[in-house]
N, C-alpha and C positions, 0 to 999 in steps of 0.2 A: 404484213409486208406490202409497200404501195406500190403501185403501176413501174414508176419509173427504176425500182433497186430491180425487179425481177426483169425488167428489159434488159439493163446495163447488165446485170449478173450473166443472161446469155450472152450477149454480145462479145461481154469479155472471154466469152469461152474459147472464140474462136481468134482472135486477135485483140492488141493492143487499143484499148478505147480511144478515138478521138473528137473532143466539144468545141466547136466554133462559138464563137461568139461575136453578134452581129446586132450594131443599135437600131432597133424599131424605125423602118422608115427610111434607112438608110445605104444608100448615096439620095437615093428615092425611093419614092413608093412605091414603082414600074420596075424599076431595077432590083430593089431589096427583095420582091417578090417572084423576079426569077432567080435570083442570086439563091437563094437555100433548100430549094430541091438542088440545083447544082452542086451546091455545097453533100448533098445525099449523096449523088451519084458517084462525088468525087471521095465517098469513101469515109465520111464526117459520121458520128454514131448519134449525135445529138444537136444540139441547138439551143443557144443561149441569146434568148431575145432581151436585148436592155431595153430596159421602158424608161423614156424620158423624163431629164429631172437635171431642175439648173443647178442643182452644186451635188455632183454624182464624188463623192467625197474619197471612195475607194480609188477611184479610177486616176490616171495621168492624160498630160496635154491631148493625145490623140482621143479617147473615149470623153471627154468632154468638150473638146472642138464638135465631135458626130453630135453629142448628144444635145448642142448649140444649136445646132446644123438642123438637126430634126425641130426641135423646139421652131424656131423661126421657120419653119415652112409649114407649121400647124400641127405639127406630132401628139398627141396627149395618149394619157394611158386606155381610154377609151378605145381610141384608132390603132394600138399596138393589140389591142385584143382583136380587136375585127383584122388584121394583119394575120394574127394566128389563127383565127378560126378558119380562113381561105386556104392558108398554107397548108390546115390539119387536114384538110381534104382529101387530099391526094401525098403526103409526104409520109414516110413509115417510122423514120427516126423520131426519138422524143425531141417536142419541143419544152425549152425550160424559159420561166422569166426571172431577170435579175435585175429588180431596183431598189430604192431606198424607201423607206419608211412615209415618210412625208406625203409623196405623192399617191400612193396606197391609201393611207387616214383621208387623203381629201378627195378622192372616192368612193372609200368607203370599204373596211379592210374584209366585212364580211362580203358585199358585192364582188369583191372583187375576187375574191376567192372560188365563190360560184362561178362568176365570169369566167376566168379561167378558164374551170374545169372545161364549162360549156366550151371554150374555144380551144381545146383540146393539149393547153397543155398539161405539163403531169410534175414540175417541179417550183420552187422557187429557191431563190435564193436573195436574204434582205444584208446586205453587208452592216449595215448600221442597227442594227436589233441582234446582238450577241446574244447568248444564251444565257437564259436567268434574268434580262432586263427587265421584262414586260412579259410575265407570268401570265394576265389575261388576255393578252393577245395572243402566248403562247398556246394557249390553250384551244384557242379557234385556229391556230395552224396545225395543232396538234388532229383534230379533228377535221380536217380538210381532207380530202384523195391527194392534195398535191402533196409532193417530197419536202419537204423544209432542209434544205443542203446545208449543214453547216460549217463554215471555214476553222482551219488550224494553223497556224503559223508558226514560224522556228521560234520564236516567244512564248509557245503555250505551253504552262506547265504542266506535272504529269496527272494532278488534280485534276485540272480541267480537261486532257485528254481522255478522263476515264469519263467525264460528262458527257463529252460533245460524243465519245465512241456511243455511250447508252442512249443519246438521243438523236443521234444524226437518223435520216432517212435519205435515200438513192444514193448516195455517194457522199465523201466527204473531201472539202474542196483544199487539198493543201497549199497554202500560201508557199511561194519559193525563198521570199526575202523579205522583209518590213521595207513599207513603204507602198507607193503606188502602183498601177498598172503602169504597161510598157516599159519599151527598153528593152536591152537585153540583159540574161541575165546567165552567172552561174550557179546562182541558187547559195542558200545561207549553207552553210555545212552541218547547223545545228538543226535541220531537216531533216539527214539521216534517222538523227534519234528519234523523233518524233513522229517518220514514216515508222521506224520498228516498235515505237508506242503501241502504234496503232493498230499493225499488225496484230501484235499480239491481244488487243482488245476490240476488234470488230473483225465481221468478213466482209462489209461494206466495201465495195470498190473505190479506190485512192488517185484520187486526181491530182495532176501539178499543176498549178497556173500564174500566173504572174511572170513576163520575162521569157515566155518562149516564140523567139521571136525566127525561127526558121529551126532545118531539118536536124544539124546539130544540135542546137539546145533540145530541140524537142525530146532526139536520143539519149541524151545527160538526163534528165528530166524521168523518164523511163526507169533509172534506177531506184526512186524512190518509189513507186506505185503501179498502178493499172493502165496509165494514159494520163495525155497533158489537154489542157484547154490552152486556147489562140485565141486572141482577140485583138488588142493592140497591133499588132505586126501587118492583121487582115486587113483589117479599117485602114490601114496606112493605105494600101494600096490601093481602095476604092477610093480614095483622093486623086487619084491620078490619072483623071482624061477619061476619054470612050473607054479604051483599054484594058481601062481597071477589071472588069468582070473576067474575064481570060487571064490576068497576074495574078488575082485572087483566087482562080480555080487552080491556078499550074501551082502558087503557092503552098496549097492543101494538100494540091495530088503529092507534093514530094514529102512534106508532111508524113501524107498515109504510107508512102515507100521507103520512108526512112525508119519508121517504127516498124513497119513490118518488117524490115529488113533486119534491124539490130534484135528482135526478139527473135527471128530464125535465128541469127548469128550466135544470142546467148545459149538459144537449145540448142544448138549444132554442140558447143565448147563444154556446156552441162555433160551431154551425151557424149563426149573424149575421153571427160573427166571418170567416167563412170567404167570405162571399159578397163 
């Protein structure tokens, strides 16, 4: 079992999981770098560093506007490591990285796997290397300390979800709907079943992401899993002036108070039911 499922595994003991996700470098280098111990304080369980890449394929207009953004002010996956390795310093939450393929092979997939490690974080996640594509490369992630997270979406069939349960490592990232990041969303309905897949074939902790774009969704979002990831909705806000850093924190906080709140709220109605 690697670093990052037995962090999340306690974490969730005590409340509902929450992952930011935040592009390397961004609003800036100054800013991004106090921005995620903040992001700590305000209650966040993890951290999902994007490392920059000009066609981030997964993502929608806001994660590739940042991920422009960083690019043209000189961002490379280099400088998102040395990014991490300062944060890992002093930060207690896992940090995770999430890019595409491409820009990994043109540094070098084993370096950068070392690298990583060395800069302390503990997961990855490659949205374009599905599972079974690239068996040798699978193989040196298989053998890395990092998590290799693997996504499921309301499209996966049940074949494949006995795969991805057998292989996943830290968490497994459930897709809310086909299609890109951002937006908001209500999630596919064809979700359900495939959070209950899952359930019953992994204890891996189950994440929501895609479309949770404030405290509502985030609570909707709760019923299928452990905890949702934010990303699109956040980055929005750091487009927006001085200010951004205090809308993006008060954004979180309510985040963290709305799942805590709606998972008292189920134990409270659990605990009625039972009397």
């Amino acid at each position: 079992m690697k670093r990052l499922e037995l962090d999340l595994r306690e974490r969730r003991r005590h409340r509902p999981l929450l992952v930011a996700y935040v592009t390397a470098g961004y609003p800036d280098e100054e800013r991004f770098l106090e921005l995620l111990p903040l992001l700590e304080q305000q209650g966040v369980d993890a951290v999902e560093i994007g490392l920059p890449c000009s066609d981030p394929l997964a993502d929608g207009p806001v994660i590739q506007q940042a991920s422009a953004h960083v690019l043209a002010a000189g961002m490379t996956t280099q400088c998102a490591l040395e990014l991490a390795s300062r944060l890992s310093e002093t930060m207690t939450i896992p940090l995770l990285a999430m890019g595409y393929l491409n820009p990994l092979l043109a540094h070098g997939l084993p370096r950068f796997l070392a690298e990583a490690e060395a800069a302390g974080i503990s997961g990855l996640i490659i949205p374009d290397l599905p599972l079974g594509a690239d068996p040798l490369r699978e193989q040196l992630l298989i053998g890395s300390p990092l998590a290799r997270i693997q996504l499921a979406t309301p499209a996966s069939p049940e074949s494949r979800l006995n795969r991805l349960a057998e292989q996943a490592e830290g968490f497994i990232y459930m897709v809310s709907r086909m299609g890109v990041t951002g937006g908001q969303s209500q999630g596919d309905p064809a979700l359900a079943a495939v959070s209950q897949s899952l359930r019953s074939l992994t204890t891996l902790p189950l994440l929501t992401g895609f479309g949770i774009a404030d405290p509502a969704s985030a609570a909707l979002a709760m019923q299928y899993g452990d905890g949702v990831i934010v990303g699109s909705a956040l980055l929005q806000l750091l487009q927006n002036g001085n200010e951004s850093l205090d809308a993006a924190l008060q954004f979180i906080s309510g985040i963290r108070r709305e799942l805590d709140r709606s998972t008292l709220t189920a134990a409270g109605q659990l605990k009625e039911s039972l009397r």
